[in-house]
VEXVEXTI-259799 format. One record per atom (N, C-alpha, C, O, CB): atom name; residue number from 1; chain; x, y, z. Coordinates in Angstrom, 1 decimal. Glycine has a CB too. Example, Ala and Ser with C-alpha at 12.3 -4.5 7.8 and 13.67 -1.06 7.14 Angstrom:
+------+-----+------+--------+--------+--------+
: site : pos : unit :      x :      y :      z :
+------+-----+------+--------+--------+--------+
:    N :   1 :    A :   13.2 :   -5.7 :    7.8 :
:   CA :   1 :    A :   12.3 :   -4.5 :    7.8 :
:    C :   1 :    A :   13.2 :   -3.3 :    7.8 :
:    O :   1 :    A :   14.2 :   -3.3 :    8.5 :
:   CB :   1 :    A :   11.3 :   -4.5 :    9.0 :
:    N :   2 :    A :   12.8 :   -2.2 :    7.1 :
:   CA :   2 :    A :   13.7 :   -1.1 :    7.1 :
:    C :   2 :    A :   12.9 :    0.0 :    7.9 :
:    O :   2 :    A :   13.4 :    1.1 :    8.0 :
:   CB :   2 :    A :   14.1 :   -0.6 :    5.7 :
+------+-----+------+--------+--------+--------+
This chain:
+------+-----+------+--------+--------+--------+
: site : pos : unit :      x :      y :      z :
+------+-----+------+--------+--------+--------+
:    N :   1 :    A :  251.2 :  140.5 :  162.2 :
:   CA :   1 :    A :  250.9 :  139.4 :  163.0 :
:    C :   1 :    A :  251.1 :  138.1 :  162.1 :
:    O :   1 :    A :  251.1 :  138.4 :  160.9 :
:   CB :   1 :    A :  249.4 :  139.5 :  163.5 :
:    N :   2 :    A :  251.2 :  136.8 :  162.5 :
:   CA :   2 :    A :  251.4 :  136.0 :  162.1 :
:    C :   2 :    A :  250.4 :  135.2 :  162.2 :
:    O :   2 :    A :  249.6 :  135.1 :  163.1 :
:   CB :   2 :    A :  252.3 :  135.8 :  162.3 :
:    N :   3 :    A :  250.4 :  134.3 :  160.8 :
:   CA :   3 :    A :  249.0 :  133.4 :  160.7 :
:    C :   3 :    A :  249.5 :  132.2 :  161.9 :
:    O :   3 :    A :  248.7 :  131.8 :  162.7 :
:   CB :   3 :    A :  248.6 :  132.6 :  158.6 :
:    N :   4 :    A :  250.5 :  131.8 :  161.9 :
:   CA :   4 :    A :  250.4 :  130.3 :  163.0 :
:    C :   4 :    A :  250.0 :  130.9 :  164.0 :
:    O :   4 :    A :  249.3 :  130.1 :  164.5 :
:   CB :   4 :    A :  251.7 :  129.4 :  163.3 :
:    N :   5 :    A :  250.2 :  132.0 :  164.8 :
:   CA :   5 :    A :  249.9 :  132.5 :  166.1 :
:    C :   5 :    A :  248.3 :  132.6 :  165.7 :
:    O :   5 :    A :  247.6 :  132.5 :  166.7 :
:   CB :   5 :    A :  250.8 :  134.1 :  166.5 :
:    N :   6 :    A :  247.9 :  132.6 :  165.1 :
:   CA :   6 :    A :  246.3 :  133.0 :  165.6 :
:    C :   6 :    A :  245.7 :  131.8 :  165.5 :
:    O :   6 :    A :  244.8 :  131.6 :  166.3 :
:   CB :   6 :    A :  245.4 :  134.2 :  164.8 :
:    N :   7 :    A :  245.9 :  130.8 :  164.4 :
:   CA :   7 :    A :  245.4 :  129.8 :  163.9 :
:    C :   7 :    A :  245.8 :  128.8 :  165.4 :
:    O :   7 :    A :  244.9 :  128.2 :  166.0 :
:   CB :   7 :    A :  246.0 :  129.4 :  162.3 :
:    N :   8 :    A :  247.0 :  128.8 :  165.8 :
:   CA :   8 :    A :  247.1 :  128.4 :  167.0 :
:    C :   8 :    A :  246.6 :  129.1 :  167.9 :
:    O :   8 :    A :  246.0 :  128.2 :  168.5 :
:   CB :   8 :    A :  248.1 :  128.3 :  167.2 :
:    N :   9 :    A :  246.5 :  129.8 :  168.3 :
:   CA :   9 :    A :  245.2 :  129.8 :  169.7 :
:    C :   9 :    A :  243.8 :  129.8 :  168.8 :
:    O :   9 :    A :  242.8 :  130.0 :  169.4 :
:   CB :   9 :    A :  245.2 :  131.6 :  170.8 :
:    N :  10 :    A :  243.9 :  129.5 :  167.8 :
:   CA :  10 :    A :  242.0 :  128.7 :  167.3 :
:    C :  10 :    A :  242.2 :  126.9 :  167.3 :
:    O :  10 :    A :  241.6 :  126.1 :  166.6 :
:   CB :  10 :    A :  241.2 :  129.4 :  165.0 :
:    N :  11 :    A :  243.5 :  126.6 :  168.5 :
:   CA :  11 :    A :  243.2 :  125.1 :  168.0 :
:    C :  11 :    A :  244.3 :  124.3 :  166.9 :
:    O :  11 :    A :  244.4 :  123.2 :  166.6 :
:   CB :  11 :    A :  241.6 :  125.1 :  167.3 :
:    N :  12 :    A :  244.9 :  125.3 :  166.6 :
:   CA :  12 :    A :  245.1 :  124.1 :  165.0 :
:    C :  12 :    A :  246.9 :  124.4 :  164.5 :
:    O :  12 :    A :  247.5 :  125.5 :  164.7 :
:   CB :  12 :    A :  243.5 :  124.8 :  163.1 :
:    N :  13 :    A :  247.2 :  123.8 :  164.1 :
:   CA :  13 :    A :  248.7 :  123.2 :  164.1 :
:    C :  13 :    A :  249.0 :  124.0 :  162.7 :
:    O :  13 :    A :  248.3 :  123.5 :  161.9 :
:   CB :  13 :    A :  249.0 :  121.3 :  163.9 :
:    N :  14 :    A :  249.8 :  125.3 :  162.0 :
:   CA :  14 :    A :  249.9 :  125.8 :  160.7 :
:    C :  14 :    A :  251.5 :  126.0 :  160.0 :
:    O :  14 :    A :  252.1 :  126.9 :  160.5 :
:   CB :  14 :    A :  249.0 :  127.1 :  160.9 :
:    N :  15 :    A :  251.8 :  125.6 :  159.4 :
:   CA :  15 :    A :  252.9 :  125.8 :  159.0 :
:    C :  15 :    A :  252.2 :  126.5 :  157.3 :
:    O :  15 :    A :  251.4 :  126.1 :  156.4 :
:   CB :  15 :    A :  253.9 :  124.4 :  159.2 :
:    N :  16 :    A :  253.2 :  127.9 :  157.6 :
:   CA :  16 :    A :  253.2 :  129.0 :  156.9 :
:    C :  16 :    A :  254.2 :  128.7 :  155.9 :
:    O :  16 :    A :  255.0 :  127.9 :  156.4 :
:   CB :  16 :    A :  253.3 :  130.1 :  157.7 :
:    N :  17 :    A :  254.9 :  129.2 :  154.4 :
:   CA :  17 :    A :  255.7 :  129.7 :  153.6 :
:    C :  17 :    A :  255.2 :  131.2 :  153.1 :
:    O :  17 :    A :  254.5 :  131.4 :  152.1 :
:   CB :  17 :    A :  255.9 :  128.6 :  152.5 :
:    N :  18 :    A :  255.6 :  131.9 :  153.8 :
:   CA :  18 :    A :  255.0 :  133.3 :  152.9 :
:    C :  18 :    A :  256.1 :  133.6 :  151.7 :
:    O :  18 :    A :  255.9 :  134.7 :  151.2 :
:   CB :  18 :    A :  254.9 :  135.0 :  154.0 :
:    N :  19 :    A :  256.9 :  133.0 :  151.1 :
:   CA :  19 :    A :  257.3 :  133.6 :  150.0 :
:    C :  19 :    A :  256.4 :  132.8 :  149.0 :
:    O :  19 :    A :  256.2 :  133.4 :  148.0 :
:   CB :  19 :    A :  258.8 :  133.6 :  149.7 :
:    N :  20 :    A :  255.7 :  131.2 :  149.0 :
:   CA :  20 :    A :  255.1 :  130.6 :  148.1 :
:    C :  20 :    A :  253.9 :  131.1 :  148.6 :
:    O :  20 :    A :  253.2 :  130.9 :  147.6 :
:   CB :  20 :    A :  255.4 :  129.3 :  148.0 :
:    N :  21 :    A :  252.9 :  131.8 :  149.8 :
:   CA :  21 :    A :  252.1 :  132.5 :  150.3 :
:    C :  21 :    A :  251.3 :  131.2 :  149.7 :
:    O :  21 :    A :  251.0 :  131.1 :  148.5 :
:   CB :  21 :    A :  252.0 :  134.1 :  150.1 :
:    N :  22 :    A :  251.1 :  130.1 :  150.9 :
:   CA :  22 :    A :  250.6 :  128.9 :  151.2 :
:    C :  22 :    A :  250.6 :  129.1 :  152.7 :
:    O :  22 :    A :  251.1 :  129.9 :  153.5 :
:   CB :  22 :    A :  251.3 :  127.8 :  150.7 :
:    N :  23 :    A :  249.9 :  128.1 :  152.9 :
:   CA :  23 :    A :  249.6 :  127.6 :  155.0 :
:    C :  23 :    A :  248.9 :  125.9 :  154.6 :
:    O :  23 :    A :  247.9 :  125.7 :  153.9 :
:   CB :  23 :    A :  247.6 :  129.2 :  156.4 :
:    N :  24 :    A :  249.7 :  125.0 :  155.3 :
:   CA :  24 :    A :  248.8 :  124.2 :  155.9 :
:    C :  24 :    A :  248.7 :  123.6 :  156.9 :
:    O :  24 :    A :  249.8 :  123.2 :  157.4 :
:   CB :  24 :    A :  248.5 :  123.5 :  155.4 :
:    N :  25 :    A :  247.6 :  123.4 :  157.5 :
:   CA :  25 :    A :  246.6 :  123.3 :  158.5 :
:    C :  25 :    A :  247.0 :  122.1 :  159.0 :
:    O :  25 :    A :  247.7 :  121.4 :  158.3 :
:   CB :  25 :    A :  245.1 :  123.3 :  158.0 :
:    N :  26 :    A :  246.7 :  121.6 :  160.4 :
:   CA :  26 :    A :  246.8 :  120.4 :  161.0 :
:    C :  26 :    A :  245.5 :  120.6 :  162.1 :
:    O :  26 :    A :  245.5 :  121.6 :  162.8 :
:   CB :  26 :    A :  248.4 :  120.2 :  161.7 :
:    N :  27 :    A :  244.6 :  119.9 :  162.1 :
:   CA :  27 :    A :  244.2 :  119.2 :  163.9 :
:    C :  27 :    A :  244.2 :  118.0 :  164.2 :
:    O :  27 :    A :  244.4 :  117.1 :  163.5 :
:   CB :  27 :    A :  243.0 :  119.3 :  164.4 :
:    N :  28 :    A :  243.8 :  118.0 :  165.8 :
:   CA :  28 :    A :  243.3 :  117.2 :  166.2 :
:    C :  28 :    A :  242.3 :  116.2 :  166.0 :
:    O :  28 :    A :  241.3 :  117.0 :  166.0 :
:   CB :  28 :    A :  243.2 :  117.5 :  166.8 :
:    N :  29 :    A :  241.7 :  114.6 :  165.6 :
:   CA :  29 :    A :  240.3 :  114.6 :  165.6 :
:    C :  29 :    A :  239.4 :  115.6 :  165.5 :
:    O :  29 :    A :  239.8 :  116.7 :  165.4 :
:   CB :  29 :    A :  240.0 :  114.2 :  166.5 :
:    N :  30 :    A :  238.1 :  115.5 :  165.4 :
:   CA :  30 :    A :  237.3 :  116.4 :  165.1 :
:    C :  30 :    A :  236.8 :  117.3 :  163.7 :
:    O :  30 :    A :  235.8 :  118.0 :  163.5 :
:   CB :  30 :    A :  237.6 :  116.9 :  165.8 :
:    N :  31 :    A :  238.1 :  117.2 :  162.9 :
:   CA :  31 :    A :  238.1 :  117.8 :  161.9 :
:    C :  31 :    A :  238.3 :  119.2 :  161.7 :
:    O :  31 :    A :  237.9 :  120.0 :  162.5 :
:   CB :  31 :    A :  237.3 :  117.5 :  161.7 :
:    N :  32 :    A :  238.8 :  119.7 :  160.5 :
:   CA :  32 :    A :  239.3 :  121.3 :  160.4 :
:    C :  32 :    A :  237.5 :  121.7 :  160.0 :
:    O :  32 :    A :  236.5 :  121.1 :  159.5 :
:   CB :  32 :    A :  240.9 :  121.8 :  158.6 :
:    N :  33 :    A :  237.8 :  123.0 :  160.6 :
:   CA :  33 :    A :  236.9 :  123.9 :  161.1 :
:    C :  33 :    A :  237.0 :  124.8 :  159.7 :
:    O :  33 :    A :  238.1 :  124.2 :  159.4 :
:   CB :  33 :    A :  237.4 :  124.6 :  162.7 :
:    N :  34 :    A :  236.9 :  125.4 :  158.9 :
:   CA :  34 :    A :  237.1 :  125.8 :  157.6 :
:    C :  34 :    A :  236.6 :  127.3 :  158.3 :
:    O :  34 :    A :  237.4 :  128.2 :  158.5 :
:   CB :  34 :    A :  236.1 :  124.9 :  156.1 :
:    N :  35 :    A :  235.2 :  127.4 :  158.8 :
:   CA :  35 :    A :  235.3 :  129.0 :  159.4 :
:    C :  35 :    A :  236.3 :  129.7 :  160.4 :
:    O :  35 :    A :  236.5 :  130.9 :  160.4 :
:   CB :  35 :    A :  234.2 :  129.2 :  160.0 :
:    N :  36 :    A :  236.8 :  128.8 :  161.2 :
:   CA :  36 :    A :  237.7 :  128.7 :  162.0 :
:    C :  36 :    A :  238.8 :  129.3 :  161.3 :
:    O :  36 :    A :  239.1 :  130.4 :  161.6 :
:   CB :  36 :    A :  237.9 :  127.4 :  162.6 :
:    N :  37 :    A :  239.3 :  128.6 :  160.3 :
:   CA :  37 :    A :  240.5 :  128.8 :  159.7 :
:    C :  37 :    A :  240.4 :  130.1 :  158.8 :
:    O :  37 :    A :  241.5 :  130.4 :  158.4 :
:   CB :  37 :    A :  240.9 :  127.5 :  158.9 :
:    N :  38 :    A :  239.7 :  130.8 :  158.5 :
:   CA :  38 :    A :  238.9 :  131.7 :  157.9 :
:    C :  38 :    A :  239.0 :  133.0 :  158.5 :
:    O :  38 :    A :  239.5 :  134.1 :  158.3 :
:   CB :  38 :    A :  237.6 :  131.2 :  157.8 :
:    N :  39 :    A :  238.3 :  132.5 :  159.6 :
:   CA :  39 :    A :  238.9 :  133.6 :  160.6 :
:    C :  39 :    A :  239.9 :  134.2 :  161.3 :
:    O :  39 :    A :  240.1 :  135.4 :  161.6 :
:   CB :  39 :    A :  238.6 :  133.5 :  161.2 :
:    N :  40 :    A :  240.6 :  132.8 :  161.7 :
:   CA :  40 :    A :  242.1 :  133.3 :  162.1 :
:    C :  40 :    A :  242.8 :  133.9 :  161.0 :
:    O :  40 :    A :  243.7 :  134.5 :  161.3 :
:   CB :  40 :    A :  243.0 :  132.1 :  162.7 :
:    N :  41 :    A :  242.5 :  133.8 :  159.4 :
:   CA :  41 :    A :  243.5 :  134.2 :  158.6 :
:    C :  41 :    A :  243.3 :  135.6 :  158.5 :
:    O :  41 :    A :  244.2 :  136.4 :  158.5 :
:   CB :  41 :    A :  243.6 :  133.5 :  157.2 :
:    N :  42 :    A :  241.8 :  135.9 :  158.5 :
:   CA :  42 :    A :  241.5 :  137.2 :  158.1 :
:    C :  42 :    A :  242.4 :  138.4 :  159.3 :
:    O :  42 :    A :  243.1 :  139.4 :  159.2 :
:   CB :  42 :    A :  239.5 :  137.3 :  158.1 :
:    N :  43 :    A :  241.8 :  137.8 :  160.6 :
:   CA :  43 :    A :  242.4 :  138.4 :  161.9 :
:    C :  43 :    A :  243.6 :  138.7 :  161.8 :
:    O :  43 :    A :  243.8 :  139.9 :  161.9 :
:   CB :  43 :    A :  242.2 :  137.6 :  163.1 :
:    N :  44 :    A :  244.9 :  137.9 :  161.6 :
:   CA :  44 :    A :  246.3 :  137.7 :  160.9 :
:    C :  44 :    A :  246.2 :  139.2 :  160.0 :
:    O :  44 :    A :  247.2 :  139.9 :  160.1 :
:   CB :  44 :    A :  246.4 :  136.1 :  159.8 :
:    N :  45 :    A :  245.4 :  139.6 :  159.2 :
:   CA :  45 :    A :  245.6 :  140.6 :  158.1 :
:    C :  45 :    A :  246.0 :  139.9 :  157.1 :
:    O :  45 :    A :  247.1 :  140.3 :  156.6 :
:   CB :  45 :    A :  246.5 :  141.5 :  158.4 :
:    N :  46 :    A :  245.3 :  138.9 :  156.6 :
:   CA :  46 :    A :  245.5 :  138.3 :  155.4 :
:    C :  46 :    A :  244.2 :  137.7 :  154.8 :
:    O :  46 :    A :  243.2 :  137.6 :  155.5 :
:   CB :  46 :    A :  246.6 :  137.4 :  155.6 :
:    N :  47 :    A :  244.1 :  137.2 :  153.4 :
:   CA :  47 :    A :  243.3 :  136.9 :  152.9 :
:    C :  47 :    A :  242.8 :  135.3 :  152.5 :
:    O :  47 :    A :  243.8 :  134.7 :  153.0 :
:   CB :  47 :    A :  243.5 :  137.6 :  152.1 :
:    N :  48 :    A :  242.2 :  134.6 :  152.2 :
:   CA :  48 :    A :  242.0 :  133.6 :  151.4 :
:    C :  48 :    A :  241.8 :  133.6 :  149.8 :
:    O :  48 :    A :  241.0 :  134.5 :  149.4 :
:   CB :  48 :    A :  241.2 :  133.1 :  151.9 :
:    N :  49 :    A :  242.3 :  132.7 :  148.9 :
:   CA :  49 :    A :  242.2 :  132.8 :  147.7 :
:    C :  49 :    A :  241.0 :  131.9 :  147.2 :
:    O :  49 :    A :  240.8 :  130.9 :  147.8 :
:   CB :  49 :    A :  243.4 :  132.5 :  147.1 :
:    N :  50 :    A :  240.2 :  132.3 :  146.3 :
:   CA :  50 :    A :  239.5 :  131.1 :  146.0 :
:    C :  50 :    A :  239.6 :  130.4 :  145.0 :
:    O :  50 :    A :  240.1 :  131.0 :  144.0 :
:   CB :  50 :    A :  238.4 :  131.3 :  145.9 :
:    N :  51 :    A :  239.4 :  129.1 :  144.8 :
:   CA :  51 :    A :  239.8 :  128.8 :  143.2 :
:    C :  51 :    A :  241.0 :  128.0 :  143.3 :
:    O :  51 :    A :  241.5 :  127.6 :  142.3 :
:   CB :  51 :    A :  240.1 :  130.2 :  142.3 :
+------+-----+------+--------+--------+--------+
């Protein structure tokens, strides 16, 4: 599955590089949703890094 597909239907604009295995995020007003984004990545089958 792909992270922009899910992050997009949670709302939010993602441009992916999986060979530099980065994403970033776009919304609307309102502000990024950090659990939001969290969630769609995990759902995707992927992780977040911390740090």
């Amino acid at each position: 599955m792909l992270i922009e597909g899910e992050l997009e239907d949670a709302g939010m604009r993602a441009t992916c590089s999986y060979a530099k295995q980065t994403v970033e995020v776009e919304v609307d007003g309102g502000g990024l949703n950090e659990k939001k984004v969290r969630e769609a990545v995990v759902k995707a089958g992927y992780g977040i890094a911390e740090g």
